[in-house]
Steps between C-alpha positions, in 0.01 A plus 500: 500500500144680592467846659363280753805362549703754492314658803539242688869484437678545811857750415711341761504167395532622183818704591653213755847386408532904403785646699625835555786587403864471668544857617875423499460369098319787476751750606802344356311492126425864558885550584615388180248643271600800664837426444496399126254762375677839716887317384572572917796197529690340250654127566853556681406791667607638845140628732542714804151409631422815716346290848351712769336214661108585405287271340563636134879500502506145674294367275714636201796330653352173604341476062840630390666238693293246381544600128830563537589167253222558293619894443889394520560811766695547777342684779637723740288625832556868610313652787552885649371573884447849434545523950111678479392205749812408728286258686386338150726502273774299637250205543384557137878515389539131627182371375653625162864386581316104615318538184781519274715309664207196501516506132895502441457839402754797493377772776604898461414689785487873589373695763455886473750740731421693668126352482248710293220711693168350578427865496699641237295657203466331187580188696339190188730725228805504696454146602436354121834691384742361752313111478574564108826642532601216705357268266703634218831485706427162536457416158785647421725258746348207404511576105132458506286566151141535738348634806180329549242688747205327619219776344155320459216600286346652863787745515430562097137591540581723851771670313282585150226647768718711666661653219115516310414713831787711481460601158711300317581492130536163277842455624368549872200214417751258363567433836771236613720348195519177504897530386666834545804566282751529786463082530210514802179219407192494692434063441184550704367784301158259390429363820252630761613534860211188552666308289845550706372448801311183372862379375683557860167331700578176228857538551455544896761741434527782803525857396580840746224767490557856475275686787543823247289318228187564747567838489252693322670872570705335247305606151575120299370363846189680492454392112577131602275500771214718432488597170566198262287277768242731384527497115516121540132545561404652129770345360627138642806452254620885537832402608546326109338852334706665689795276394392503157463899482864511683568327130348692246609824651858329466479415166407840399747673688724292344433619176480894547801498740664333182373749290595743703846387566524498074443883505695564785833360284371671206442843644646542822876622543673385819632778706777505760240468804200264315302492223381830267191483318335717227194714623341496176595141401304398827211740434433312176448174686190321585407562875609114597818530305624837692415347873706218372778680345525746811490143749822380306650797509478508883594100528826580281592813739472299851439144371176451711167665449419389895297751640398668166148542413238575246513851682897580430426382184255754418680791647797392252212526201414848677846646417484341146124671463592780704520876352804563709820461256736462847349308822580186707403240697640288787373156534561232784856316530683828432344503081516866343349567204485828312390656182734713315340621208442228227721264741380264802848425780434220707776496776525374833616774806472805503663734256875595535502772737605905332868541488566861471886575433698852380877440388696842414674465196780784506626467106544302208618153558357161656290490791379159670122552658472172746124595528464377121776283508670659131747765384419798387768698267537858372724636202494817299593505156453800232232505322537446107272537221108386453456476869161727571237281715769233593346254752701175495189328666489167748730569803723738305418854469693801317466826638656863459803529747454848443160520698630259786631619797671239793437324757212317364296255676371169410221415690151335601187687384354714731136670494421774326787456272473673134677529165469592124480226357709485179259640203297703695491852600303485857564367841380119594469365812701112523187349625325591201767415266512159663148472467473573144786273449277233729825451691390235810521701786704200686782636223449893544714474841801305326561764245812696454441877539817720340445853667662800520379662796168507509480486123422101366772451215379164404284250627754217391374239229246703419500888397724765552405868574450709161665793680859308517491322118779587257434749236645659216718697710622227752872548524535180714330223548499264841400155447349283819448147475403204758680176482353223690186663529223223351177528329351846425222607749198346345 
């Protein structure tokens, strides 16, 4: 054929017979790539399809319910009227009811009491938690394996924008999983909004809409309808980048939380209130490595990382960096962590509250101290040979009866408190001997303090007072010892 001929080629005729494709093939293919390549259902499985009535969650329930053979599922419709729009929701609850009941399909229905707030602050976050609570309660009655949500590749891109604007970190920019661990898929995940819509016009399937989602006080609202609008102009496929970054960043977080979660079984001990990490274990890891190491420490102390940023983060890392051996940090959904010394305490609350106690103990013999919830138990004995310097250590302690005069008191520490500590000739305040020790200052309070008078005796588990050992002229000797007391102060 000539150039000639070529130019005088005329494209449509070329291109007749050409048609576009099915935008309901087009959909359902997407659906089960999704499906295979993310592992979201498995044949025989139970999905609570979460159905508000919108565009995307109808569509996910009318392509579920038509690849229900194919997939070998059994679907389940759930719907919560959350009572924001009394006016609305009702109408919305029986378009969803119809719906399911149309297809044969079981219907689980909720609505909030007392209704939530239109005003109420943090009004999308407390909304998502009870819709996904509800969700899970309904899983759990039906024996489901899934919850299905109807999340599109719009809400992907809105959601990787509004995190890249807020300063997110790699686990921020992975955006929306496509499967979450607790059993909730996103089937729509690679399909644009368009493409939905183009479905449900093919379909002539009806759909409810949400006044809110015109809303641009709302900040994904203003990204949906200003901002990615806009980018669409530089870049036509930005939804898919955006989609595809959401991806990568996964992948990667993937891998360091995994590496991080290695060193974390390795290296970290678990205490009685969360996790307990080395300081200088995590100063020795890369940058990357510590944020991710500090994010799993905070997911294993609450279980969630909702509402933690790249900024927490850092002020965690500021503590590790930080010159000060003994500081802390409080962090949002009640998170405390603190540095003590060469230790990191990630807890949750706020630290038990001070104590103080004073129990008189009259004489030898066996005193209970509720406060501590152990015995404590005097005896004298005489002394006998090779017994200069005797310190039975732990929670026992051997001193000269000679030098002891009763009532003493066991008690809390108090400030300004002092002793000789064995082996030494001068005075030393407790705070200093704790701090030399590098005794946590959460511990300092729960202390036994032995005291005659004013006079500290022994600071139990630790030292006793040089002034009170036994010596080569100790006559008798009175032994005190703690049963049921538990680990040394450390």
């Amino acid at each position: 054929m000539s150039y000639q001929a070529l130019s005088n080629f005329q494209c449509p005729a070329f291109f007749k017979g050409v048609t576009r494709i099915d935008p309901v093939r087009l959909v359902e293919k997407k659906v089960k790539r999704a499906v295979a390549r993310y592992c979201m259902i498995a044949p025989g499985d139970r999905v609570v399809a979460a159905v508000s009535g919108g565009a995307d969650s109808v569509c996910l329930l009318d392509v579920l319910d038509r690849l229900r053979n194919t997939l070998r599922i059994t679907l389940i419709v759930a719907h919560l009227d959350h009572g924001l729009r009394p006016d609305v929701d009702e109408q919305e609850t029986a378009f969803v009811r119809d719906l399911a009941a149309s297809r044969g399909l079981a219907f689980a229905f909720k609505r909030v009491n007392p209704p939530m707030d239109p005003k109420g602050p943090s009004l999308e976050e407390k909304a998502r938690e009870l819709r996904y609570r509800f969700l899970k309660k309904v899983q759990a009655g039906w024996g489901a394996q899934r919850i299905a949500t109807g999340h599109s590749l719009d809400d992907q891109a809105e959601t990787v924008l509004m995190r890249l604007l807020r300063g997110s970190g790699p686990a921020g920019l992975s955006g929306i999983p496509p499967v979450r661990k607790d059993g909730i898929v996103r089937p729509l995940i690679e399909i644009t909004r368009e493409e939905i819509r183009s479905y449900l016009d093919h379909m002539g399937l009806a759909h409810v809409t949400d006044a809110s989602n015109f809303d641009v006080t709302y900040f994904r609202n203003a990204i949906r309808r200003h901002l990615l609008p806009q980018l669409e102009t530089y870049q036509p496929r930005i939804k898919e980048i955006l989609g595809r970054t959401a991806e990568i960043a996964r992948e990667d977080n993937r891998y360091l939380t995994g590496r991080a979660e290695a060193w974390l079984s390795e290296k970290a001990e678990m205490g009685s209130e969360g996790p307990v990490l080395p300081v200088s274990g995590l100063m020795g890891l890369p940058p990357s490595l510590q944020n991710h190491a500090v994010r799993a420490a905070l997911k294993i102390t609450t279980g969630s990382l909702r509402r933690i940023g790249v900024a927490h983060i850092n002020a965690v890392r500021g503590l590790v960096m930080g010159s000060r051996p003994q500081a802390g940090i409080t962090l949002p959904q009640g998170l405390v962590v603190r540095r003590v010394y060469d230790r990191l305490y990630f807890s949750r609350g706020p630290s038990a509250p001070r104590n103080d106690y004073a129990v008189v103990i009259e004489g030898p013999g066996t005193w209970h101290i509720d406060a501590l919830g152990c015995d404590i138990s005097l005896e004298e004995a005489p002394a006998g040979p090779s017994i200069q310097g005797l310190e039975a250590g732990g929670w026992i302690a051997c001193l000269d009866a000679e030098r002891i005069a009763f009532p003493l008191t066991l008690r809390s520490v108090q400030p300004g408190d002092r002793f000789v500590p064995l082996g030494m000739k001068g005075h030393k305040k407790l705070k200093d001997f704790f701090v030399d020790r590098k005794i946590p200052s959460r511990v300092r309070s729960r202390i036994p303090i032995l005291a005659q008078g004013n006079r500290v005796v022994w600071v139990c588990g630790l030292r006793i007072d040089d002034r009170f050992k036994v010596g080569p002229r100790t006559k008798r000797i009175l032994k005190i010892s703690f049963e049921g007391a538990g680990p040394l102060p450390e």
